[in-house]
N, C-alpha and C positions, 0 to 999 in steps of 0.2 A: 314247607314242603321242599325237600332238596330234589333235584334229577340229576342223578348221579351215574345209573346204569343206562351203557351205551345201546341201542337195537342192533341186533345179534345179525341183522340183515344187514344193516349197513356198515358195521364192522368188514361183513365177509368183502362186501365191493371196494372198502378203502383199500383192503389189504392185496384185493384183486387191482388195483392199479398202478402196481407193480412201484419196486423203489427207484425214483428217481424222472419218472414220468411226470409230465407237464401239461394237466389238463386243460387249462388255461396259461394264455400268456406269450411271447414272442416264441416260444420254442414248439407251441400249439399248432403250427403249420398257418397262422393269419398273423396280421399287424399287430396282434396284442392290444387291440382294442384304439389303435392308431388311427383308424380308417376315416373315410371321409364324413362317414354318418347323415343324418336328416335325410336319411334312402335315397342317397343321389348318388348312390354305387349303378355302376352298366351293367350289362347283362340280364340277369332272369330281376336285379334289384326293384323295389316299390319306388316311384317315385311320388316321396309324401312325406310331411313334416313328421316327425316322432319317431321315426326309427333308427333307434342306437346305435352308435357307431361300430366299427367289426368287419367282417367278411365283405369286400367289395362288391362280389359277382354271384351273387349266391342263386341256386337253381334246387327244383324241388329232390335233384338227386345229390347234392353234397351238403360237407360239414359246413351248419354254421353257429359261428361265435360270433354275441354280442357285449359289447360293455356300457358303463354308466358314460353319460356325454360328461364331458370336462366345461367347466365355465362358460368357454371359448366355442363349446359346439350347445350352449344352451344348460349347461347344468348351473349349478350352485356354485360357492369358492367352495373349494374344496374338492368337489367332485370327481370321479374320475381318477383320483391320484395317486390308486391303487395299482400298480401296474405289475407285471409277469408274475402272476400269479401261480406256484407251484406247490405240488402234494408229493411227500416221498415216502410212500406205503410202505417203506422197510421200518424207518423212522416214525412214521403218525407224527411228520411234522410239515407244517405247510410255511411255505415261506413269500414274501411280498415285499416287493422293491415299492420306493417311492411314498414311505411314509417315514416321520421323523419320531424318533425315541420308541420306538416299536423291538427294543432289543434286538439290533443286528437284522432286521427284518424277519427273524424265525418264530413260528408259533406251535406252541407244545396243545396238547389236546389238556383241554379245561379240567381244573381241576373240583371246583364244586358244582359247574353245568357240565358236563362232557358231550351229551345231548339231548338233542330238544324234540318234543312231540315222538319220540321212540326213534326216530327216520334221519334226524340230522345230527351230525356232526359240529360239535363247537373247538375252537381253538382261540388261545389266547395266548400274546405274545410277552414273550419274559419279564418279568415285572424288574428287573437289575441287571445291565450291562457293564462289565468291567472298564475302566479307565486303560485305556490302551500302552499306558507307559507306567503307568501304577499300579494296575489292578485296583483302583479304590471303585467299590460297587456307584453305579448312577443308577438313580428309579429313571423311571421308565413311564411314558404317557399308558393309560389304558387302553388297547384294543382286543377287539374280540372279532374275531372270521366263523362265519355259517358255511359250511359245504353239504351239500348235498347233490348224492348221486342217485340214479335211475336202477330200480331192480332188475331190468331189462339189458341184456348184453348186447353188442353187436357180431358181427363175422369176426372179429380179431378180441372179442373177449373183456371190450373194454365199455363201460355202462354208457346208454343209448344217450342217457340227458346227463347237466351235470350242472351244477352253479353253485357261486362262491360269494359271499356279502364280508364287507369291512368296515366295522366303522368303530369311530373314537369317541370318549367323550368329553374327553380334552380340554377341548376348544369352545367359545361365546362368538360368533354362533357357530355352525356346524361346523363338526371337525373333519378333518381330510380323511378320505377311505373311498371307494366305490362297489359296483359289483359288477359279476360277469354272468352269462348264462350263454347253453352250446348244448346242439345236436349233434351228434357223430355221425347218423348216414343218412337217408334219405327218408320223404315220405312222399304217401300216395295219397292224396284228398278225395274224397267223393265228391260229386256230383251232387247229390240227391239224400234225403231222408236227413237223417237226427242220430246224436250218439252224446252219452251222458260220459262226463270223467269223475274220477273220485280220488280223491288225496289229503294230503298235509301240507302246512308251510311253518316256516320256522323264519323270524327275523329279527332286527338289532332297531330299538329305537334311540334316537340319539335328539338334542334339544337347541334351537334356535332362542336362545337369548336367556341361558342356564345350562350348565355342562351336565352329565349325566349321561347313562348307556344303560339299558333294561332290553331282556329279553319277550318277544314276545312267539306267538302259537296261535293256529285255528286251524278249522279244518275246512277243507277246501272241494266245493264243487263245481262243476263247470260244464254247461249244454251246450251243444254246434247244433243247430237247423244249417245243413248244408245247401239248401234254396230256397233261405228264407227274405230274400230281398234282391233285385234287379241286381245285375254285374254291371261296374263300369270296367274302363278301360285301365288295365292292371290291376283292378281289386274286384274281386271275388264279391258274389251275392251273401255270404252266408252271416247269420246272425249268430252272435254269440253272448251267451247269458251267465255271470258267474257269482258265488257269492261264498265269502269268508264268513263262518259263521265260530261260536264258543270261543270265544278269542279269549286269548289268557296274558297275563305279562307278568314275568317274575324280574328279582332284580338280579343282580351279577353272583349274587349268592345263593342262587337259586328258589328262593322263599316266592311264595305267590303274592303279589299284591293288587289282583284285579279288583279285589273291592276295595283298595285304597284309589284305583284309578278311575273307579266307577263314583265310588264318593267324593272325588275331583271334577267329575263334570255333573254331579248332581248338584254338587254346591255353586259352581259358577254360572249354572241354568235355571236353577229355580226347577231342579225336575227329580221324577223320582222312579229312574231305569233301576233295573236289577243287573244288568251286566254289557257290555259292549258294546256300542252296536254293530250289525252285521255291515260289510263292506260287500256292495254288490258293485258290477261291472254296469256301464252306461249301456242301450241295446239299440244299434243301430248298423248301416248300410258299412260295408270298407274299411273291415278291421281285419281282415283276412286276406294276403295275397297268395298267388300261385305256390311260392315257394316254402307255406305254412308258417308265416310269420303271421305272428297278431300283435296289433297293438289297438288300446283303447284307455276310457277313462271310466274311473273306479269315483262315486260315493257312496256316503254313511250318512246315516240322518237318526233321530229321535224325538220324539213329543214329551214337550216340558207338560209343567204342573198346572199351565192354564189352555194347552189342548192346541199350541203353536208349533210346527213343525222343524224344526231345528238342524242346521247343520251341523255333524262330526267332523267328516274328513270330505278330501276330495284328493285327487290324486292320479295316477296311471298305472298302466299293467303294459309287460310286456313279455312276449310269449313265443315260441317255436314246438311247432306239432312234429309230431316224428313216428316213423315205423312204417310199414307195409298196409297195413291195414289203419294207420291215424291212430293209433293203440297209447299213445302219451302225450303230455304237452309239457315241457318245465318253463316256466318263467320268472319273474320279478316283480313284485307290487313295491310301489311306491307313494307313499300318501300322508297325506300332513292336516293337522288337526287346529285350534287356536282355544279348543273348548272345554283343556283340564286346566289350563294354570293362564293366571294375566301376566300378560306381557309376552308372554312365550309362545313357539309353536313349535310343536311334538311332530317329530319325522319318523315314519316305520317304513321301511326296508327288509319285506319275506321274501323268500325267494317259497318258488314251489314247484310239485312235481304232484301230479294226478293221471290217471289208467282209467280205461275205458277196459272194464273187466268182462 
């Protein structure tokens, strides 16, 4: 199966953001993902371990941008090292400082995935750079960038959510790249009651002790209980419940191989799943602050062939709610596996966007 044809929706918002704009990145109006991170920003900021570095002062009525932590703020080597992140909708080219053999940093829209799940945008960066005083062509390491924008506009016309994923396969073990994710204006939380979201996500898996890059897909749902647990001090009561379900992986040529990845951990478990398992969100107190950020942790689980409960993944999620009415949330999963291949462990990186319709 190839995926070839781009969604007609999200065609029209690349194109809507205009050439030469900077969705992400030093020219975004924030540090470019410089900031001090671990929510130890002043102002309306969480203060609490897990929250991506970005926007210092962030408050439930302004933009905020977050990025992947770098090393150095708790990520992986590599991490993070994606920097100034830019889209030029005249062009359908996105470009990214801070990775090496990525052809001159510019990435053309994919040529056998263009996009993913109908909603995202893929880009992949020139496979040959010229020799700067010869022209003799140089290959080029593999990357591939996930964008996704929000079908939702703001007051000046530019999409509500937006997030960007990079990653290489390069490299033994993970290769350099990160991600970003950013609300454009503000939101208003309730108080009280329940509200369901509903979406897509589209991400880049990439390999810990084995180079390699695979696309992957699911769909995405996500419940707020807006007082479903006592308030503390900076964090909100509400509980929040999500879960990645139909999850598919194809490889860089677009061909489906979920049931080669499913017959990867049916053979190193002794089990006998029919397809993925679902990726649900952990369900507890202070994952929600004032200013509609979430952050929380994400497992997967299945029962082998003698009725033992089994781990998949484990992982985190991170998130910003947006709109008048809390009407979307986009964020980032992050989550790693040890249970198709020995020796190895499998990193997925979706990003996503869901509405409360």
């Amino acid at each position: 199966m190839k995926i070839n044809a781009a969604g007609l929706l999200l065609c029209t918002f690349l194109v809507g953001c205009g050439g030469g704009d900077a969705p992400f990145g030093e020219d975004s109006g924030t540090d470019g993902g410089t900031g001090t991170g671990g929510g130890t920003g002043d102002g309306g900021g969480i203060v609490r371990e897990g929250l991506p570095p970005g926007t210092p002062s962030p408050s439930p009525n302004s933009r905020i941008v977050r990025s992947e932590p770098t090393e150095s703020e708790g990520g992986k080597t590599g991490d993070g090292s994606a920097t100034g992140i830019r889209y030029d909708g005249a062009t359908d080219v996105f470009t990214v400082d801070g990775l090496a053999f990525d052809g001159g940093n510019r990435y053309a829209r994919g040529e056998n995935v263009s996009s993913l799940n109908d909603e995202f945008a893929v880009y992949e960066a020139f496979q040959q750079f010229p020799d700067s005083s010869n022209s003799d062509p140089i290959n080029q390491f593999t990357h591939r960038a996930i964008y996704g924008v929000s079908r939702n506009l703001d007051a000046e016309g530019n999409p509500a959510t937006q997030f960007a994923i990079v990653r290489t396969g390069a490299y033994i073990p993970y290769g350099f790249g990160g991600f970003v994710y950013q609300r454009e204006g503000s939101v208003d939380l309730p108080s009280n009651g329940q509200a369901i979201f509903n979406g897509k996500s589209a991400g880049l898996r990439d390999y810990d002790g084995s180079g390699g890059l695979d696309y992957s897909t699911a769909n995405v749902q996500i419940a707020i209980d807006f007082d479903g647990f006592n308030a503390s001090s900076g964090v909100r009561g509400d509980a929040v419940r999500g879960t990645f379900s139909d999850r598919r992986v194809y490889d860089l040529s677009g061909a489906d191989i979920t049931d080669t990845i499913v017959s990867r951990i049916n053979s190193k478990n002794d089990a006998s799943i029919a397809g993925i398992p679902d990726a649900r969100f952990e369900v507890g107190p202070g994952v929600i602050d004032p200013n509609g950020e979430i952050i929380g942790s994400v497992f997967s689980n299945f029962v082998d062939d003698n009725g033992r409960v089994r781990e998949y993944e484990a992982g985190k999620y991170y998130a910003i709610m947006s709109g008048d009415d809390s009407n979307e949330i986009v964020g980032v999963l992050v989550t790693e596996n040890t249970a198709e291949l020995d020796n190895v462990t499998v990193r997925d990186t979706s990003g996503f966007i869901v509405y409360r319709d």
